[in-house]
N, C-alpha and C positions, 0 to 999 in steps of 0.2 A: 864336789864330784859324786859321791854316796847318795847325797839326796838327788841331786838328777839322773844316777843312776835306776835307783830306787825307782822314781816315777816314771821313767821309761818302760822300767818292768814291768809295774804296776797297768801302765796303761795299752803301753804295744804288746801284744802275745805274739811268741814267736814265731808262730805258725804265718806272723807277717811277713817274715824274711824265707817263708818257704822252709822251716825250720819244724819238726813235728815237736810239739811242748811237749814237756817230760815231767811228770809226775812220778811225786814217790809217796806210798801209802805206808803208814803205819800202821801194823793189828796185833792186837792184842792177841790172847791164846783162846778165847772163848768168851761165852755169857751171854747177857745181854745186847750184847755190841758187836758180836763175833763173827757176822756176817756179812758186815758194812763192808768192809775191805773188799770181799768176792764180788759183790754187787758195784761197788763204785768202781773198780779195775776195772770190768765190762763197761758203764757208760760211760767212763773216759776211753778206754780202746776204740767207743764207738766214735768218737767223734776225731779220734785222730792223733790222742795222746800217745807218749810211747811213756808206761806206768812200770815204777819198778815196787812191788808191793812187798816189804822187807816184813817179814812173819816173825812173832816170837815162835823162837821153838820148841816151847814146851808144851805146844797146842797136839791134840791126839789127831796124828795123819788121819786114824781110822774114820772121822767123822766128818760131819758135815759145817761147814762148809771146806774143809782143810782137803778133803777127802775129792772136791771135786776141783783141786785148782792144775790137775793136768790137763782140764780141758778149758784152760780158762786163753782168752786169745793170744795170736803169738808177738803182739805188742808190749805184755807183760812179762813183767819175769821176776819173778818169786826168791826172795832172797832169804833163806833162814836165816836167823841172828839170836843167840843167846839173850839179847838186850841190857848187855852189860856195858857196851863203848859201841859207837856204830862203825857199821865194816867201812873198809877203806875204799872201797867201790862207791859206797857213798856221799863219804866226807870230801870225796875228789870231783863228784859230779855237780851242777848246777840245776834244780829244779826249778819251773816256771810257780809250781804249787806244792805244798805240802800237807797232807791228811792227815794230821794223828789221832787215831785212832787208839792210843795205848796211854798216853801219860795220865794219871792219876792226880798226881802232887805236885810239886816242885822237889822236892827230898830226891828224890831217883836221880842220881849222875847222868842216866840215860837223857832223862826227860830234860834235864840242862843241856844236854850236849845239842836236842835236837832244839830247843830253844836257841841256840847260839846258829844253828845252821838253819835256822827261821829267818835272821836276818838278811840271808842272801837271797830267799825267794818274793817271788813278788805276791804272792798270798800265803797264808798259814791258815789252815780251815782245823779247826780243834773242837773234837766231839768231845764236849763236855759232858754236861746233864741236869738235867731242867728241877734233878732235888736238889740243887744249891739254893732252888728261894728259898727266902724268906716273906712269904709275902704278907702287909697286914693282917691280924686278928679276923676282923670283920670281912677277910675275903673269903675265908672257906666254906659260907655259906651256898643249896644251892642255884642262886642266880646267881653268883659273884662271879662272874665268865672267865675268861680265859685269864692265866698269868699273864704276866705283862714282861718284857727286858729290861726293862725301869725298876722294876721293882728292887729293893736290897735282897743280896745272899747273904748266906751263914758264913762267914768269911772260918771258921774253922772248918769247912769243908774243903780237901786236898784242890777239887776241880777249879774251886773257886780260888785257892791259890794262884796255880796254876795261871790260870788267864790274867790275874795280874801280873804274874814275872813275865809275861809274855806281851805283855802291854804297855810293861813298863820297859822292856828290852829292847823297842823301836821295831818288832817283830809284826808286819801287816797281820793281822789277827782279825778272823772271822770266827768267835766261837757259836758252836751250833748246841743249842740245848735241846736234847730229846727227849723221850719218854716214854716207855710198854713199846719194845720194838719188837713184832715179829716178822715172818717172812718164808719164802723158799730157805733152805738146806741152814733153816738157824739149828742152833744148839740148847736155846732155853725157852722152855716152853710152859712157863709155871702160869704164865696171862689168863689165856685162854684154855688150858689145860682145867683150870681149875671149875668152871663151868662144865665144862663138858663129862669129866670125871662124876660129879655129882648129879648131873642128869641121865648118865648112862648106868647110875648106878641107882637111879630112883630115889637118890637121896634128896630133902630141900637144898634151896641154897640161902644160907644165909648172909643176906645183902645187906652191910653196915649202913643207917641212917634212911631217909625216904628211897632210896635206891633213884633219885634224880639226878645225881653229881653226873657231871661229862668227865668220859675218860679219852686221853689222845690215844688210839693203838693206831699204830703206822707199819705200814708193811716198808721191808728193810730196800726193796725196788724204790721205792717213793723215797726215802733217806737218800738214796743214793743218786736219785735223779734232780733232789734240791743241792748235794754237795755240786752234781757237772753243771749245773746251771748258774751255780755262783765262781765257778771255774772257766768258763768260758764267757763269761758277762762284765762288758765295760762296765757297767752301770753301779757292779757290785761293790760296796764302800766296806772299809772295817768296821766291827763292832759286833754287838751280841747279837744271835736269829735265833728264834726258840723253830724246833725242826720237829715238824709234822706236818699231817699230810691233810690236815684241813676240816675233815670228817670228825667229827667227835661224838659221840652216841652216853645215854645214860646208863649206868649200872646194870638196870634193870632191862633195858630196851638192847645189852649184850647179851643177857639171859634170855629173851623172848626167841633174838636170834638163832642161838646157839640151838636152842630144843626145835628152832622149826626146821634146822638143817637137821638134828639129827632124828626126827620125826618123831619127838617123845616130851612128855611136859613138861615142862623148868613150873617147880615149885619153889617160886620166891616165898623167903620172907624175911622184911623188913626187920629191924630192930636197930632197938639205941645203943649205940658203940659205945658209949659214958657206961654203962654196966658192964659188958663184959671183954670192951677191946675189938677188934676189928677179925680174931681169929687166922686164919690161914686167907683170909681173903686177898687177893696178891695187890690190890692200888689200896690208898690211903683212905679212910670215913669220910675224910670231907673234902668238897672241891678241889681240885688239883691237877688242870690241864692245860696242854699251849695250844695254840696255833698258828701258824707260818706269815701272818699276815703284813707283818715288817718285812721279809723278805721279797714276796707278792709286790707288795706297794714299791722296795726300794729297787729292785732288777726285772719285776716283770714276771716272777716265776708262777708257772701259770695252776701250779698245784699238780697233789697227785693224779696219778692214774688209775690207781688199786684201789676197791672197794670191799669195805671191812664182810658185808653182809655175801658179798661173789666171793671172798678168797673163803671166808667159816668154810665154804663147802671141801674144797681141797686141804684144808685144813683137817678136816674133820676126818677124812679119810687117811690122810696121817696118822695121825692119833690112833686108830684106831690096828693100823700097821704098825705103832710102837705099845701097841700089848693094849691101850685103853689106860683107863684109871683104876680106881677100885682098893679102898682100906684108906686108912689115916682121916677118920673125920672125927676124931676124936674132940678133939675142942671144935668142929661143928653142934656137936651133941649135948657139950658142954652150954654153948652159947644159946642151943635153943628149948635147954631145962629150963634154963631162967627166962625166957618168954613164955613157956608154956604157962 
């Protein structure tokens, strides 16, 4: 009876029975990931979910995106939680889907507790992260394209725990691997900040290796409109999606961008990362990026909507409203004595 329970769920959405699906989003308190919850509560309310989005509470009201979820639709509702035990409103209610957006490890009581209440929904959609590969030696060259989901992980990485106790728990698992997420009302800005700091300050940038590597940056709208798309889609089967938005651009051809939004040079220069390390550069020396294209092929999704080179611009005017950049190029300077 479980198992045909199970595939009912899996396959009928409630919304069959005239029943609005109800989602519950987990977020973490910030970072890198910190905006996915605001954003995906919006494209699930859009299409009809009723989302209950359970917040750590140690995230600062005062910011972004925390700061904007009073005006977030009246579908959603916003549950603080210490993320110690989940509340009881929770543990009593029946999800069609579940987001987490917070578990780390397996270690966390938390993140067991919500793995045990994974078995009762009919999808568990788990934002991992795409530094779990490990991929081949000879892949981080730059042609070696895109990561693969085949590829082996560093199994001492918590995330990658993680998806196995959740895999191995009979829990429908959709884990999403991402990577350089930015977006409207995020919280970390170290990506693209870091380019722009240095061309607004006339300083070079020093770009580890031929500056050709493809980087993914995904704007957190695009993240959020591959999580409703694998949420409202028959087609959608379990297993691993590496999660982006399709776009991938070179190191260097992010530089080029960046200085023509801000009307000012980008002085690249290249150099061998085997000398002096990678510096403050915020992605990795060598190749290191996904793309959606399993997801694409297995549901249909048709990619994103945001375009890296149209958002720099309102990006840029951010940045520029959060004070600009300016100081700390200390090991820039470092890195380009020994080129000079």
């Amino acid at each position: 009876m479980l198992f045909l329970g199970f595939l009912v769920g899996f396959l009928v959405a409630p919304s069959v029975f005239g029943l609005a699906p109800s989602s519950l989003i987990v977020q973490n308190k910030g970072g890198g990931h910190g905006e996915i919850g605001y954003h995906t509560a919006i494209a699930l309310s859009n299409i009809g979910h009723k989302v209950t989005l359970l917040q750590d509470s140690s995230c600062d009201n005062t910011k972004e995106p925390f700061a904007s979820y009073p005006s977030l639709p009246s579908s959603v509702t916003v549950v603080p939680c210490s993320m110690s035990t989940l509340p009881s409103s929770v543990t009593s209610s029946t999800y069609h889907t579940i987001i987490d957006n917070y578990s780390k490890s397996p270690d966390s009581p938390f993140s067991q507790a919500l793995c045990d209440l994974g078995k009762t929904c009919s999808k568990y959609l788990y934002i991992s992260s795409a530094g779990i590969y490990d991929p081949p030696p000879t892949h981080g060259t730059d042609d070696g394209g895109p990561l693969l989901e085949s590829f082996p992980v560093k199994e001492t990485k918590g995330q990658a725990q993680f998806e196995d106790l959740l895999s191995s728990s009979s829990v429908p698992l959709f884990a999403f691997r991402p990577q350089y997420i930015y977006g409207p009302k995020a919280n970390k800005f170290s990506y693209l900040d870091w380019y722009f700091s240095r061309i607004t300050s006339s300083k070079p940038l020093p770009i580890p290796g031929t500056g050709k590597q493809m980087v993914s940056l995904t704007n957190a709208v695009d993240v959020a409109d591959l999580l409703k798309s694998c949420t409202e889609s028959e087609n959608a089967i379990p297993g691993v999606y590496n999660c982006g938005s399709g776009k991938v651009y070179s190191y260097n051809e992010v530089a080029s961008m960046c200085g023509k939004v801000a009307n000012m040079d980008a002085h690249i220069v290249n150099y061998n990362a085997d000398v002096k390390g990678k510096g403050e550069f915020p992605f990795r020396p060598n190749n290191f990026h996904v793309v959606p294209t399993k997801a694409k092929e297995t549901w249909g999704w048709e990619g994103g909507n945001m375009d890296l080179e149209g958002d720099l611009k309102w990006y840029y005017d951010d940045f520029l409203k959060r004070g600009g950049g300016g100081g700390g190029f200390e090991k820039d300077e470092e890195i380009l004595a020994v080129e000079a």
